[in-house]
LOTORKE-238222 format. One record per residue (C-alpha): residue in three letters; x, y, z negated. Coordinates in steps of 0.001 Angstrom, whole numbers, padded with zeros to 6 digits, always signed. Layout:
BEGIN
alaXYZ/...
//
This chain:
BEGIN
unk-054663-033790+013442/unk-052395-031493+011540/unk-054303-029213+008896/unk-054082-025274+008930/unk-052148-025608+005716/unk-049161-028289+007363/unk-049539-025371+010245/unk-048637-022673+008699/unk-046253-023940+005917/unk-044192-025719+008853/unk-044556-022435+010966/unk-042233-019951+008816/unk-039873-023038+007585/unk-036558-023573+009342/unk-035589-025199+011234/unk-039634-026192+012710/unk-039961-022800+013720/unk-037116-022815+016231/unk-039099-025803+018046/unk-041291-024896+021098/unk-044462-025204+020825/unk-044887-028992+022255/unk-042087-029801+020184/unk-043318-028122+016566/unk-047185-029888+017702/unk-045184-033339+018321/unk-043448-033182+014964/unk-046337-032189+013015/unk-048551-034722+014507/unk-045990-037619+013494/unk-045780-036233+009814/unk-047164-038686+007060/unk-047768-037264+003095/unk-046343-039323+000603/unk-046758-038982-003056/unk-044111-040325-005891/unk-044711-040563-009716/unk-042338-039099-012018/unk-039609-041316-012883/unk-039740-043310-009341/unk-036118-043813-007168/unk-037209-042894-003426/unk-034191-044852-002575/unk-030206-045927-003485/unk-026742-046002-001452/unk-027440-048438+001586/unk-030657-048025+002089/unk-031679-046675+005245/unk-034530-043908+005272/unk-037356-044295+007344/unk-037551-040402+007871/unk-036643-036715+006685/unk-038986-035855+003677/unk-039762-031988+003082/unk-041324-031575-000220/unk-044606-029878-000676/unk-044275-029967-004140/unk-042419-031246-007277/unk-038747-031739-007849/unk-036074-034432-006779/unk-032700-035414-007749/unk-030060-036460-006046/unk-027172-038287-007622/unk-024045-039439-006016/unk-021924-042510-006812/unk-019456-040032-007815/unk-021503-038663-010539/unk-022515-035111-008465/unk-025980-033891-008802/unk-027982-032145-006594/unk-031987-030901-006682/unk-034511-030282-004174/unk-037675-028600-004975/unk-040080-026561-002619/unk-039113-026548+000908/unk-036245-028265+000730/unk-035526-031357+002769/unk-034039-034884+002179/unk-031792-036753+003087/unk-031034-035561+006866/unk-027247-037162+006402/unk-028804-040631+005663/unk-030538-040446+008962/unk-028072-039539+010974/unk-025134-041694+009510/unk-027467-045237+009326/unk-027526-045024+005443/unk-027997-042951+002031/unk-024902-042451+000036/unk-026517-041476-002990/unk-029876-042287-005410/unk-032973-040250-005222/unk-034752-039610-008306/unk-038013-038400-008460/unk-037753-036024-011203/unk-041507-034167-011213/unk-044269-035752-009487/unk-043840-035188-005977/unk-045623-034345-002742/unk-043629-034803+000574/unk-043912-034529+004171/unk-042334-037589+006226/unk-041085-036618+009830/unk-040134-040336+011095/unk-036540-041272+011584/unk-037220-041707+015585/unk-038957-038806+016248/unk-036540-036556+013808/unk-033124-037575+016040/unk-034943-037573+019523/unk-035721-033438+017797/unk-032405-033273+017132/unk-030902-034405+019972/unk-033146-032287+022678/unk-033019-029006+020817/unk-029511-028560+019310/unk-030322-025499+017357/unk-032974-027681+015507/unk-030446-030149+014973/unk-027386-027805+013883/unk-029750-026766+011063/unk-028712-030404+009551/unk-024953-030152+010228/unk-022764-030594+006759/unk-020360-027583+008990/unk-021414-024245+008094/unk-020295-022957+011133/unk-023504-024866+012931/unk-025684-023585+010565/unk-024623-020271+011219/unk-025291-020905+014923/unk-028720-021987+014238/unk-029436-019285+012243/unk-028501-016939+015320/unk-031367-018617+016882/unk-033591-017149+014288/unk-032202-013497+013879/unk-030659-012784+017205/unk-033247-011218+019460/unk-030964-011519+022425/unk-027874-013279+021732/unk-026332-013209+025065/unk-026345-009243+025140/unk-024391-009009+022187/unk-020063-007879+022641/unk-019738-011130+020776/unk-021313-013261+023030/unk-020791-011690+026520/unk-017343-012404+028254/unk-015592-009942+030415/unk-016437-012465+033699/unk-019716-011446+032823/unk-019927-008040+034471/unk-019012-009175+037909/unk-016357-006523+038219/unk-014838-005697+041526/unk-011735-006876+043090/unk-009198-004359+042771/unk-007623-002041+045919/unk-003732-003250+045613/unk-000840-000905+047302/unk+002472-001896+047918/unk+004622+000210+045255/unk+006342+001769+048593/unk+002992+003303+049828/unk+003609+007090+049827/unk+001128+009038+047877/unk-000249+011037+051145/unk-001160+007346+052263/unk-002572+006484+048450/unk-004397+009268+048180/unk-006395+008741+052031/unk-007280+005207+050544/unk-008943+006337+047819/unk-010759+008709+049171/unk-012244+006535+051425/unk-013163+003739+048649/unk-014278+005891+046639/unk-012174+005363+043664/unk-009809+006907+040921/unk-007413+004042+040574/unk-005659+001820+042260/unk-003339-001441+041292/unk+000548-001045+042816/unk+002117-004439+043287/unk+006100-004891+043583/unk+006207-008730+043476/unk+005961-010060+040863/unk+004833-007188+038455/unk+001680-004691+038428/unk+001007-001368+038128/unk-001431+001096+037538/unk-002012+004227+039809/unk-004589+007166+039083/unk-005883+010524+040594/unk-004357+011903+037428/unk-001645+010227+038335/unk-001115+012030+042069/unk-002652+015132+040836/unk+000364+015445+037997/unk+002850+014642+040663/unk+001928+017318+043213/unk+000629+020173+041466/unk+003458+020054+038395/unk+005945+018017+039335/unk+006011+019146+042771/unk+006837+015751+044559/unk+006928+015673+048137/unk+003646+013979+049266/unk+006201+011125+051078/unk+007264+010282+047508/unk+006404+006044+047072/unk+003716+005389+044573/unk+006040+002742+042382/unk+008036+006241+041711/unk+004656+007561+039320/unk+002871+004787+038979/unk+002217+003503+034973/unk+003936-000179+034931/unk+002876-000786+031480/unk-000344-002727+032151/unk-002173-004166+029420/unk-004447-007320+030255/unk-007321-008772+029103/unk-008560-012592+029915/unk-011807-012779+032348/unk-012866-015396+029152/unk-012371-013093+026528/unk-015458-011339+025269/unk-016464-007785+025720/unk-015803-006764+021940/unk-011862-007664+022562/unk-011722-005225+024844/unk-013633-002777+023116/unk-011170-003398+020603/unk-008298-003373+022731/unk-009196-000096+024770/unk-009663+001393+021073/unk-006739+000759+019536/unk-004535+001660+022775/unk-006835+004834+023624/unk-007047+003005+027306/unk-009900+003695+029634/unk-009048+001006+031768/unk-007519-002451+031354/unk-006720-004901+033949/unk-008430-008648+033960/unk-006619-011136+034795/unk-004818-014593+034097/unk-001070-015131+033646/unk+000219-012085+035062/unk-002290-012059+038227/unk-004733-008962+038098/unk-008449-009750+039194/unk-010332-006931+038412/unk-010070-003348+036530/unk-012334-002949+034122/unk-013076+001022+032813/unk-014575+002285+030004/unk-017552+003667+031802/unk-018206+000230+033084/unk-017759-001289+029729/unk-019557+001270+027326/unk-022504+001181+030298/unk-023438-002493+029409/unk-022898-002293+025682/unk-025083+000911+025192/unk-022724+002027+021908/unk-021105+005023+021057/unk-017828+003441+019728/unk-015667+005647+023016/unk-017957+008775+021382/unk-016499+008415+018411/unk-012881+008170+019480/unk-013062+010728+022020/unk-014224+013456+018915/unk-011951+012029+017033/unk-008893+012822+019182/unk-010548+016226+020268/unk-010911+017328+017005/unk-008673+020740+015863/unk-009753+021234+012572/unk-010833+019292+009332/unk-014209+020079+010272/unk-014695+018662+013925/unk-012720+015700+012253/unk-015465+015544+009556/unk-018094+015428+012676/unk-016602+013176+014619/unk-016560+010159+011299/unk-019927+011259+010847/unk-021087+009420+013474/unk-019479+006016+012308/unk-022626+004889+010510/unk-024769+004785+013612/unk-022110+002815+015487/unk-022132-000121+012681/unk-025746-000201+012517/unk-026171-000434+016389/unk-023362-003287+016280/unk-024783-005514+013382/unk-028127-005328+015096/unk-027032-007153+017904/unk-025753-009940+016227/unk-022221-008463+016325/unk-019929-010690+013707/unk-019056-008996+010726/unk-015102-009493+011417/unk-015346-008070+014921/unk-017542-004458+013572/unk-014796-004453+010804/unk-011570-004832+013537/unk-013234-001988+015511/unk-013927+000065+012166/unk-010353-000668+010909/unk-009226+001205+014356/unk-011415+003763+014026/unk-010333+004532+010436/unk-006575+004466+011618/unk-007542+007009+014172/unk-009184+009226+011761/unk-005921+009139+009495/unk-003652+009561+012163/unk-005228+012743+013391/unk-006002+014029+009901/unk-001817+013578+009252/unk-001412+014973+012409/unk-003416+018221+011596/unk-002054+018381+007815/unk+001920+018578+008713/unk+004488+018221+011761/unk+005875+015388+013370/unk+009170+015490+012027/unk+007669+015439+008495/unk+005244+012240+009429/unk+008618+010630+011093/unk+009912+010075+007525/unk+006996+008892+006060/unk+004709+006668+006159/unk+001343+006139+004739/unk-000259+003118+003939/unk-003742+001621+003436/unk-005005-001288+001123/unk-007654-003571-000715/unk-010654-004092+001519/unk-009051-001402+004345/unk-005583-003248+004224/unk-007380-006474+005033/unk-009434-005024+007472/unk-012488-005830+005571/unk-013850-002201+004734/unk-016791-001079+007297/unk-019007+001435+004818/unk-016852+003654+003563/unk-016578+002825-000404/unk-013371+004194-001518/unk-010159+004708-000703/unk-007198+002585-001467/unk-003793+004223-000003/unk-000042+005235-000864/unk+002839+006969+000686/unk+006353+005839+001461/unk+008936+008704+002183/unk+012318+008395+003365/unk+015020+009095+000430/unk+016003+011825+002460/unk+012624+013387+002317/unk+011996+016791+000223/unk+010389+015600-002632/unk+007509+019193-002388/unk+006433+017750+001100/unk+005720+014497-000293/unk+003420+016257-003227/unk+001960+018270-001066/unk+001592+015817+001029/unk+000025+013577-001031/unk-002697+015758-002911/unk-003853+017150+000595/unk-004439+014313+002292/unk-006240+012480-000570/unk-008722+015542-000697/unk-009249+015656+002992/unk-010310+011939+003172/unk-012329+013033+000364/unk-013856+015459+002629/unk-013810+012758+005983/unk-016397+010998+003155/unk-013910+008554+001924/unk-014759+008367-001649/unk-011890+008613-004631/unk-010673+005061-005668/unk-011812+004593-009435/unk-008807+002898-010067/unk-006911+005743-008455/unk-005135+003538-006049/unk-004386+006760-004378/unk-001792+008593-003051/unk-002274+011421-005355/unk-001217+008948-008263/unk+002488+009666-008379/unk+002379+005281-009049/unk+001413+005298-005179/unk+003802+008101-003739/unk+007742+008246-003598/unk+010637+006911-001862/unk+011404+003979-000302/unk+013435+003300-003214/unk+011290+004594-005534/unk+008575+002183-004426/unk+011122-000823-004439/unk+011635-000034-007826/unk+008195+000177-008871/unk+007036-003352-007248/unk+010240-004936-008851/unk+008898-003239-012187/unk+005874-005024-011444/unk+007229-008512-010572/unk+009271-008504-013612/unk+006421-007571-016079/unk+003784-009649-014648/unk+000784-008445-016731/unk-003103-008957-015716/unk-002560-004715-014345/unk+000592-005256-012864/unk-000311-008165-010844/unk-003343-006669-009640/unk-001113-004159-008268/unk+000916-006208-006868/unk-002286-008066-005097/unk-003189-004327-004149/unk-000017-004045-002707/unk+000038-007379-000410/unk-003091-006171+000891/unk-001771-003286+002828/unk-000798-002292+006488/unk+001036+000699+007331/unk-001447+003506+009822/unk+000817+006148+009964/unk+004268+007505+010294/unk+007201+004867+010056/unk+006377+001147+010080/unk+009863+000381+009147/unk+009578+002198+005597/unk+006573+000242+004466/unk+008036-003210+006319/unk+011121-002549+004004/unk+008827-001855+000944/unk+007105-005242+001863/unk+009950-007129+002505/unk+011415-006323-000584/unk+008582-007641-002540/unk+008341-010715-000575/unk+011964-011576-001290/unk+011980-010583-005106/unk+008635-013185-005989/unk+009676-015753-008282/unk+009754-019568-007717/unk+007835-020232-010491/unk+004282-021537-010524/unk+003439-019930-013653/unk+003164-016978-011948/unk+001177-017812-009673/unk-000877-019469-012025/unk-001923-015918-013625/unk-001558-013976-010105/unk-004423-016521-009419/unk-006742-016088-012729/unk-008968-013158-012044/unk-010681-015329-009427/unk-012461-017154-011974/unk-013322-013980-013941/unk-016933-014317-012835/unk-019338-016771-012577/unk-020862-018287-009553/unk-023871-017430-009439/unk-025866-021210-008615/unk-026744-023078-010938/unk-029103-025826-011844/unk-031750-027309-009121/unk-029425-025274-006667/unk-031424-022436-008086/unk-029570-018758-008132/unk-028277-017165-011025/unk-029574-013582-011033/unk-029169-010656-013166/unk-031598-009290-016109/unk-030530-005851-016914/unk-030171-003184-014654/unk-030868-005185-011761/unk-033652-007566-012738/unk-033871-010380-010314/unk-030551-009721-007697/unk-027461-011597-007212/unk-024208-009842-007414/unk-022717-011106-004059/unk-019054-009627-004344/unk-018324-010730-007501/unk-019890-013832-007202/unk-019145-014824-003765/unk-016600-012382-001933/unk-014120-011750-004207/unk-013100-015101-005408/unk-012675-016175-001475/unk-010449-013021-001025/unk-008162-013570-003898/unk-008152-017287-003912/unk-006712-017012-000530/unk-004952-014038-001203/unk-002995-016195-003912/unk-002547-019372-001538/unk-001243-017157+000856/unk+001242-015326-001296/unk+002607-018385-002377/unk+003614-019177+001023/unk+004751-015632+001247/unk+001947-015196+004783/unk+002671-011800+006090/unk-000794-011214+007415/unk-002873-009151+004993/unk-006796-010189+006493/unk-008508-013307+004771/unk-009556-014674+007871/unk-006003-014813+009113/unk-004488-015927+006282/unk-006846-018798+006229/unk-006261-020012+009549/unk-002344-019270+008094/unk-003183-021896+005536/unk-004709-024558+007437/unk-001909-024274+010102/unk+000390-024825+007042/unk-001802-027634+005847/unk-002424-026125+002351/unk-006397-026534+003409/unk-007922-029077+005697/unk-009337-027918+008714/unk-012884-028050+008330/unk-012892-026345+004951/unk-010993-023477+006056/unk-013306-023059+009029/unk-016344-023188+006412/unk-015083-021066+004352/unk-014372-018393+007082/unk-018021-018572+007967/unk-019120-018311+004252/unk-017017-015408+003885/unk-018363-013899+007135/unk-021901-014899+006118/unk-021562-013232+002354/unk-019969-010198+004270/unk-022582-009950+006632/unk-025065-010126+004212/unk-023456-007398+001709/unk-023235-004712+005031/unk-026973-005486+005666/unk-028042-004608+002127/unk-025170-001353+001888/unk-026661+000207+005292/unk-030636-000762+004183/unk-030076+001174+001430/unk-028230+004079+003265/unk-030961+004443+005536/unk-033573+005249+002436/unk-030866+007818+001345/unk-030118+005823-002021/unk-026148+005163-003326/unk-025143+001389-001286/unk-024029-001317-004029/unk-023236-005670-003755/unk-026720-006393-004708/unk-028564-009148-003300/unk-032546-009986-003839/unk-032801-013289-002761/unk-036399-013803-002541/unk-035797-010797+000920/unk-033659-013797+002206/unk-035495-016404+005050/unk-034870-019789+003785/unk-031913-020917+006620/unk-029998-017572+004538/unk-030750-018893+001694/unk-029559-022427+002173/unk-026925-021084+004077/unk-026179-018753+001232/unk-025969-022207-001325/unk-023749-023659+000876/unk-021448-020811+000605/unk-021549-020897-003149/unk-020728-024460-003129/unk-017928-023421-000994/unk-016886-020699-003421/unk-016648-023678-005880/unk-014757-025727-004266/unk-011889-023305-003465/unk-011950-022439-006899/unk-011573-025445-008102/unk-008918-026005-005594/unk-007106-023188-006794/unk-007455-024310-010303/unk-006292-027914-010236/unk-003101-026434-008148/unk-002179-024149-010490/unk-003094-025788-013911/unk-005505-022745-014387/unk-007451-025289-017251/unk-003967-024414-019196/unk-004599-020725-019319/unk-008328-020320-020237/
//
C-alpha cells in the first residue's frame, strides 16, 4: 500500500496529478523503490527499460553516443523515450547514490495511452507539453476565445431578401422578426442591410420607400469561418470597427454574428475599449479610454488566452489609439502625406504592457518641413501622456534620426547599410521590425522597399547583423540546473535576454536574409520553414518556446503591476510548477539550438 510520503510527493508532481483518482491509486500501487550505488550504469543503448524511474533522491547522468550530457536529479524522470520507442539510446550513469521510483513499462503506456494529457507530458514536441500543461493551469479551457469556435454559439440562420425587395417591404419584415439586420442576396453575392441603413435612406436621403434594398444595402461583407475561433473574430471585428460579421463557408452566409452576441459569451471589455477610444475628443478621454487596457490583458491571460492572440488584439488596439491621437493632433490632409510608423516589440506585434515606445515618421518630400517638427515632438509627448513610456534609446520620432522625408529616410538606411557598425545594424534590425499605423502605407512600403533592395549579397554581413544574439548567455547550465543572477536580483532568471531575445533576432536575421516581408517572429518562422531554412518540427517548437517564454514574462510584468511596483524580465524559478519548469528547459535547449544554428551558418566562431 502506497505510504503518505509516495502520496503526497506523487500528488503535486506532473504529470501524476493530472490522473484521476483510480488512475493516480493504480500507478502508485504498481510503483517499486529501487536504490543504485554511486558509480553503477542503470542501463546502455539497446537495452530495453523495464519502467519510468522518478528519482527520490540523488543524481543521474545521461550520456549519449554522441557525446551529449544530460542530468536528472529530484523529480525528474527517466527515460520515458526508451519506453515508448522499444529501447534506450543512451547510458545512464548513476552519478550520486540514488533513490528511484519504478512505474512498470505496462502499466506506464496503458497511462499513457488512456489519458493523453498524462501522456503528452512525455512528448519530445513542445507543443504537447504545452497542451498538457493547459490541463494543469486552465480552469476551463473550453471557455477560453482560444478554444471556442464561432459554431459554438449556435447562432441563428439569417433572414435573406432578394436585393429587389423595396425597403417599405424590408422594413415590415423586420419588424416582425424582431431584428436590426438583414442579409440581401443578388445571386451569387451578399449583402448586408441595417435599420441604420433604412433610417439614413428615408430621413436624409429622402428615398422613396419603393426604392429596392440592393440600392443601400453595404455589399462589402466580411466573413468569418463557422471553424474559426471566437478570438479571430474578436480580432477581426476590432481591426475593421465591425459589429457584425457574417459566418459562412466559400461565399455562402450561415449566420450573422454581432458584437453583442460575441462580447456576451466572452465577458471582456475589449468592444469597451474601442468604443472610448473612437469617442474620445480630447487627449484626455483618449488617456481614459487606454487606461482600461490593463484590465482587458489580465482578464484574457486568465483564461488561458495565447500570448500571440492578447498581443494581435493589443497591437489593434494600440493602432487605434495612434490613429485617433493623429487624428486629434492635425488634419487629414496633413496625415495624407505622412505616415507614421511603429517598431521593435510593437512592429512585431509582440508589445502587450506598454514598455516604451519605438516609432518614426515618413513625410512626403512635398511636406512643410515645421509640420513634420511639430508633428513629431507632439505626438511623442502625447503617447507619453497615453502612458507609452520614452524609448531609452530614443527610437523616437522626436529624434530628427527617426523623422524626415521619404528621401531623407532612404538616405539614412542606405547610410546605414553602407557603414554596417554594431549601432547601425541595430538600426537597421529596428527598422525591419516596423509596420506602418497611420497615414500613407505607400511612403513607409517605399522606405522598406528601398532597404530590402539595397542589402548586400554578402554573408559577412549577415554574419555581424546576426552577432548580438549571442551577446548573452543562456541561462542553463550544468545538471539542467538554471543560471540565476547574484546582484540585484539574487536568485531570478533574466528571461528576455536569456530566452526571448535571441529567438527574435535569430529569426529576425534568418528572415532578413531571405529578405521575408513579415515583421512578427511567429510569421517569419512559419516563413522559414515554408522556405525550408528550418525543419518543421523545430520551427513549430520554437514558436511554442517563444510563446511559452512570452507568456511567462506578461505573467510576471502584470503580477508585479498589480502590487503597484515598476514590471521588469525577471523570472524566480522556484514560483514555477515543475511541467513550467521543464517546459521552461526545453525552451532553453531550444534557444541553443537556434543559436547554434545561426552560428554554424554564418561562421559566427570567426568573429568572437
Amino acid at each position: 500500500m502506497p505510504s503518505q510520503q509516495q502520496n503526497s510527493f506523487f500528488a503535486a508532481l506532473a504529470p501524476f496529478n493530472l490522473l484521476p483518482k483510480d488512475a493516480f491509486d493504480r500507478a502508485l500501487a504498481a510503483m517499486d523503490i529501487l536504490y543504485f550505488s554511486q558509480g553503477e550504469i542503470i542501463f546502455t543503448p539497446g537495452d530495453e527499460p523495464g519502467g519510468l524511474f522518478i528519482i527520490l533522491k540523488g543524481l543521474v547522468k545521461e550520456e549519449s553516443e554522441e557525446g551529449s550530457v544530460s542530468y536528472y536529479h529530484q523529480e525528474d524522470d527517466f527515460d520515458p523515450r526508451a519506453l515508448l520507442s522499444g529501447q534506450a539510446q543512451a547510458t545512464f550513469t548513476v552519478e550520486e547514490e540514488t533513490i528511484c521510483y519504478s512505474l512498470p513499462k505496462a502499466v506506464f503506456l496503458d497511462l499513457c495511452q488512456l489519458y493523453p494529457s498524462f501522456g503528452d507530458f512525455f512528448s519530445p514536441q513542445l507543443s504537447a507539453k504545452r497542451e498538457s500543461a493547459s490541463g494543469i493551469d486552465s480552469t476551463d479551457s473550453l471557455a477560453t476565445m482560444f478554444a471556442t469556435r464561432i459554431r459554438d454559439l449556435d447562432l441563428a440562420k439569417p433572414v435573406v431578401l432578394a436585393a429587389r425587395t423595396s425597403i417599405r417591404d424590408a422594413a415590415r419584415t423586420m419588424r416582425a422578426r424582431k431584428i436590426d439586420a438583414i442579409l440581401v442576396s443578388e445571386d451569387p453575392c451578399y449583402g448586408i442591410l441595417t435599420s441604420a441603413d433604412i433610417r439614413d435612406a428615408l430621413a436624409i436621403e429622402q428615398m422613396p420607400v419603393t426604392t429596392p434594398i440592393g440600392a443601400i444595402a453595404s455589399w462589402k461583407l466580411v466573413m468569418a469561418a463557422p471553424d474559426d475561433p471566437l478570438i479571430k473574430a474578436l480580432l477581426i471585428m476590432t481591426k475593421r470597427g465591425l459589429i457584425r460579421l457574417a459566418i459562412g463557408i466559400k461565399g455562402k452566409v450561415m449566420a450573422i454574428l454581432t458584437l453583442s452576441e460575441l462580447l456576451s459569451f466572452l465577458n471582456n471589455h475589449a468592444f469597451l475599449v474601442i468604443q472610448r477610444i473612437h469617442q474620445a475628443t480630447t487627449i484626455e478621454a483618449l488617456i481614459d479610454a487606454t487606461s482600461h487596457q490593463e484590465p482587458l490583458i489580465r482578464s484574457l491571460y486568465s483564461k488561458g488566452v495565447k500570448v500571440r492572440y492578447i498581443s494581435r488584439l493589443i497591437r489593434e488596439l494600440d493602432r487605434h489609439v495612434f490613429q485617433k491621437a493623429a487624428h486629434l493632433m492635425v488634419s487629414q490632409d496633413v496625415l495624407h502625406n505622412m505616415c507614421l510608423l511603429v517598431m521593435g516589440s510593437e512592429g512585431r506585434g509582440e508589445q502587450i504592457t506598454k514598455t516604451d515606445q519605438d516609432n518614426a515618421l515618413i513625410a512626403d518630400d512635398s511636406l512643410d518641413p515645421d509640420i513634420i517638427s511639430r508633428f513629431r515632438y507632439n505626438f511623442t509627448e502625447t503617447l507619453i501622456k497615453l502612458g507609452y513610456p520614452p524609448c531609452p534609446g530614443n527610437v523616437m520620432m522626436c529624434n530628427p534620426q527617426w523623422s524626415g522625408t521619404l528621401s531623407q529616410f532612404q538616405e539614412t538606411l542606405r547610410s546605414w547599410i553602407n557603414n554596417p557598425t554594431p549601432t547601425n545594424l541595430m538600426q537597421l534590425a529596428t527598422f525591419y521590425d516596423s509596420r506602418a499605423v497611420v497615414g500613407r502605407t505607400d511612403l513607409w512600403q517605399r522606405a522598406r522597399n528601398y532597404f530590402l533592395d539595397h542589402l548586400p549579397d554578402d554573408q559577412s554581413f549577415y554574419a555581424h547583423f546576426a552577432k548580438p544574439m549571442l551577446s548573452f548567455d543562456t541561462p542553463l547550465g550544468m545538471f539542467n540546473r538554471f543560471i540565476v543572477e547574484k546582484g540585484a536580483h539574487p536568485g531570478m532568471l533574466e528571461l528576455k535576454k536569456g530566452g526571448i531575445f535571441p529567438i527574435v533576432h535569430g529569426v529576425r536575421t534568418l528572415a532578413l536574409e531571405q529578405k521575408i516581408k513579415d515583421p512578427n517572429t511567429s510569421r517569419r518562422i512559419r516563413a522559414l520553414v515554408r522556405l525550408k531554412i528550418l525543419d518543421k518540427e523545430f520551427g513549430n517548437d520554437l514558436i511554442e518556446a517563444f510563446d511559452f517564454m512570452s507568456g511567462l514574462r506578461l505573467r510576471g510584468r502584470l503580477d508585479k503591476l498589480a502590487r503597484n511596483e515598476s514590471p521588469d524580465d525577471y523570472l524566480l524559478p522556484p514560483s514555477l510548477g515543475r511541467l513550467e519548469r521543464e517546459i521552461l528547459r526545453d525552451s532553453l535547449r531550444l534557444v541553443d539550438r537556434l543559436k547554434q544554428f545561426v552560428s554554424n551558418r554564418y561562421h559566427l566562431g570567426v568573429l568572437q
